[in-house]
N, C-alpha and C positions, 0 to 999 in steps of 0.2 A: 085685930086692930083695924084693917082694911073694912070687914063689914061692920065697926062700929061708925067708921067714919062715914061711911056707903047712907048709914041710916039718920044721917041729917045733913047731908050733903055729897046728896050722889056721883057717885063715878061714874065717866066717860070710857075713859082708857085705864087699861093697867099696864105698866111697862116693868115686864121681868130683866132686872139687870147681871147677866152670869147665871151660871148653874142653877144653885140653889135659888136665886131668885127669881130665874123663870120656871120652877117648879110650883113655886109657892105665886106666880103668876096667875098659874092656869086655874087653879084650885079657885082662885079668888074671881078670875074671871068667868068660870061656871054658876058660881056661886051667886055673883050678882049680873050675869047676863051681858057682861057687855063686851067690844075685844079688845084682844090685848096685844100687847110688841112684845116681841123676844129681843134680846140684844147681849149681845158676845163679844170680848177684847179678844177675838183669836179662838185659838183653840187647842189642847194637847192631844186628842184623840187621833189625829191623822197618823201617827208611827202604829200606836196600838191596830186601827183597822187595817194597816196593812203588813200585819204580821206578828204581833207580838202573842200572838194566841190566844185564847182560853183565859187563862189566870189575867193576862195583861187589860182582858176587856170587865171581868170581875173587879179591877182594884178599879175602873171607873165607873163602877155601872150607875152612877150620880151622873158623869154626864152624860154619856148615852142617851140615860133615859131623859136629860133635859131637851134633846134632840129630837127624839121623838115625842114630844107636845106638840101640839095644834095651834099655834099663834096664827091671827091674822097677817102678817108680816114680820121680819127677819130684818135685825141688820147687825151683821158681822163684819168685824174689824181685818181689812186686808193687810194682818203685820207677818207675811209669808207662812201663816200656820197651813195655808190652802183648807182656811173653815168654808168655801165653797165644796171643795168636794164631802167634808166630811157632812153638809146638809144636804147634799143629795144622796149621800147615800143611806143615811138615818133619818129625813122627813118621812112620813105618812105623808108629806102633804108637798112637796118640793116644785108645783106649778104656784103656789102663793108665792106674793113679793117675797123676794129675798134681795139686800141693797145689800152690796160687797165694797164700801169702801176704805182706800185708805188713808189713815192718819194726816191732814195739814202739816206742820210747822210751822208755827207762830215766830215772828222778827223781833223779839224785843232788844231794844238799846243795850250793849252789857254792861252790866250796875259798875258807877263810880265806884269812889276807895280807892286801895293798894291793890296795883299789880298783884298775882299769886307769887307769880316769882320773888317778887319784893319782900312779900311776907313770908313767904317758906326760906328764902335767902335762898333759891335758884338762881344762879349765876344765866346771867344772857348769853347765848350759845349753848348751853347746853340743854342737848334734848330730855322732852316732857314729857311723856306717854299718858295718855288718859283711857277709862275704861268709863263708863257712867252707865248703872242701872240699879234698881231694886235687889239686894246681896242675896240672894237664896239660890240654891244648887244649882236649878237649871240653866242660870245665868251666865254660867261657865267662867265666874271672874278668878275662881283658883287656878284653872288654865289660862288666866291673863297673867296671874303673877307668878307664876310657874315660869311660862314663857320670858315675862322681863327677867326675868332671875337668870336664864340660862344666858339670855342676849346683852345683859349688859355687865358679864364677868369681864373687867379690864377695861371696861369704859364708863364715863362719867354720864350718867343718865338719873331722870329722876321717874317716878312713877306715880299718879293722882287716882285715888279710887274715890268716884266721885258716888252718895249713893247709902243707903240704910237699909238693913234687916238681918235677920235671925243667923245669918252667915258669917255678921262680921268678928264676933269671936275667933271661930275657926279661921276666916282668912288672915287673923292679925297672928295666930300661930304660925299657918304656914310662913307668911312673910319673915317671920320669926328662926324658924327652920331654915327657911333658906338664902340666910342672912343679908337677904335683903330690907329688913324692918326700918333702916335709919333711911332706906333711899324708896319708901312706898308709904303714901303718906292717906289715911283711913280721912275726905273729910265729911263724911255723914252727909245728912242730905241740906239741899242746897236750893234756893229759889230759881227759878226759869233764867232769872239773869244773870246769877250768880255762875252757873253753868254756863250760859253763853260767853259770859267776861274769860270765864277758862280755857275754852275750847278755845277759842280765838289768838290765846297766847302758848297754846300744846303744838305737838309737832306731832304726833301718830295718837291714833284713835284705835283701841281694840274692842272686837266683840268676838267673845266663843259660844254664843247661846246655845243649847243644844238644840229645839225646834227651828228657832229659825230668827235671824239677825236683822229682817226687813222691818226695824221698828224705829220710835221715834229718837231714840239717843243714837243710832247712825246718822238719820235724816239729819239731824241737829249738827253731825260732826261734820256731813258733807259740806252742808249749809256754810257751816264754819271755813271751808277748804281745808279739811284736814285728810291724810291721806290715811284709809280704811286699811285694819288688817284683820278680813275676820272669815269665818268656813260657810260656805258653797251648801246651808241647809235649809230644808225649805224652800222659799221661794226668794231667796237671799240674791239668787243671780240674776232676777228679773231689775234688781234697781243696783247693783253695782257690777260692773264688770273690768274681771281679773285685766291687771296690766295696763285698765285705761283711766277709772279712778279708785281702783281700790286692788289692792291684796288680797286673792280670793282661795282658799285655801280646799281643796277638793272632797278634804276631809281632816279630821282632826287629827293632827300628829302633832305632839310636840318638838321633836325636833326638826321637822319644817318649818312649823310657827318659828322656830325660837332665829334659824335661819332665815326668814323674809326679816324679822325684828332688827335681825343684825342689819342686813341690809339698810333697813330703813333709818337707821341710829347712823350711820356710816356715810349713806349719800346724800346728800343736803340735795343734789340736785333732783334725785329721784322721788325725795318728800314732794317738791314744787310741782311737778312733772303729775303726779297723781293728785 
């Protein structure tokens, strides 16, 4: 497609976006001569290089190898995956531009309408918890409702799973299992503002991501003043720190989590305070 386009309206730049796209980048810009950007949301490889072995760099070797291409310039996303270190240590080429930044956070007004509370019939005073991201495993959101589930036996809490994908089955099980189903409510995905109208009227934000939590639905919750309860992975503790605005959890334990939760559901003052 690229070199049919190439052939009546030549390309300048090719800009590989992700893996497979900067693979299919390079090929194109060989092809017709000209260079090209690589460009990365992050990245999973950092655990696998530093230890998962053999088999563990096999089941990527997709991205690996997209690492190792030759772009004129690099720009990966600073959402604590530390894809700086993993470009230096797989470029051929690691004295070319490489730009490491991270994510903004856009202000938008949060959208009129009914309150959530209003509409879910959340009574005022009682705490919200929100988790918000794309539903698939390494998300960690069944360790979010794991967690609610343990922390609010005997109290009146609610739970918002703000967010869409291939998980949400299985997690509308769990929540099911651990009967907390009537008080964790699935509401699929939702506009920038719709999320911001939310967060604004929650009382705790959680994130268990397994690589790393420095990404934009924290930034958003900060934004919001919401007080953070999520693990200490990746580069998670260069933008929140334990005790001053967030709950930083050293490592994943549920019954730690499910204990700071209690905490946080219990002291109104200790919510404002973070």
């Amino acid at each position: 497609k690229a070199l049919s386009i190439n052939a009546h309206d030549p390309i300048d730049l090719v800009y590989g976006y992700e893996v497979h796209g900067v693979l299919a980048a390079q090929r194109v810009s060989r092809r017709v001569g000209v260079p090209f950007l690589a460009r990365y949301q992050g990245t999973v490889l950092e655990p696998i290089l530093s230890g998962q072995g053999f088999f563990g760099k096999v089941k990527k070797l997709d991205h690996i190898r997209a690492f190792k291409v030759s772009p004129n310039a690099t720009i990966m996303t600073d959402d604590g995956t530390k894809g700086d270190r993993v470009f230096r240590l797989l470029s051929p080429h690691p004295d070319r531009p490489f730009h490491f930044w991270r994510n903004g956070v856009d202000a938008p007004p949060a959208v009129g309408g009914e309150p959530i509370r209003s509409k879910l019939k959340i009574p005022e005073g009682m705490p919200l918890v929100v988790t918000a991201c794309r539903l698939v495993k390494w998300k960690g959101v069944d360790k979010a409702i794991r967690t609610f589930a343990g922390a609010a036996i005997g109290k009146d809490a609610m739970m918002l799973v703000l967010g869409e994908g291939d998980e949400r089955p299985n997690l509308e099980e769990l929540a099911r299992e651990l009967h907390v189903d009537q008080r964790v409510f699935f509401l699929g995905h939702l506009a920038q503002t719709e999320v911001q109208g939310i967060l604004e009227q929650a009382d705790v934000f959680l994130s268990f991501y397994d690589l790393s939590n420095a990404g934009n639905p924290l930034f958003e919750a900060m934004k919001s003043g919401l007080p953070v309860l999520t693990i200490d992975v990746g580069d998670t503790g260069a933008v929140v720190c334990d005790g001053e605005n967030a709950i930083l959890l050293r490592k994943w334990d549920l019954a730690e989590a499910v204990k700071q939760l209690e905490s946080l559901l219990e002291d109104q003052s200790l919510r404002k305070r973070l």
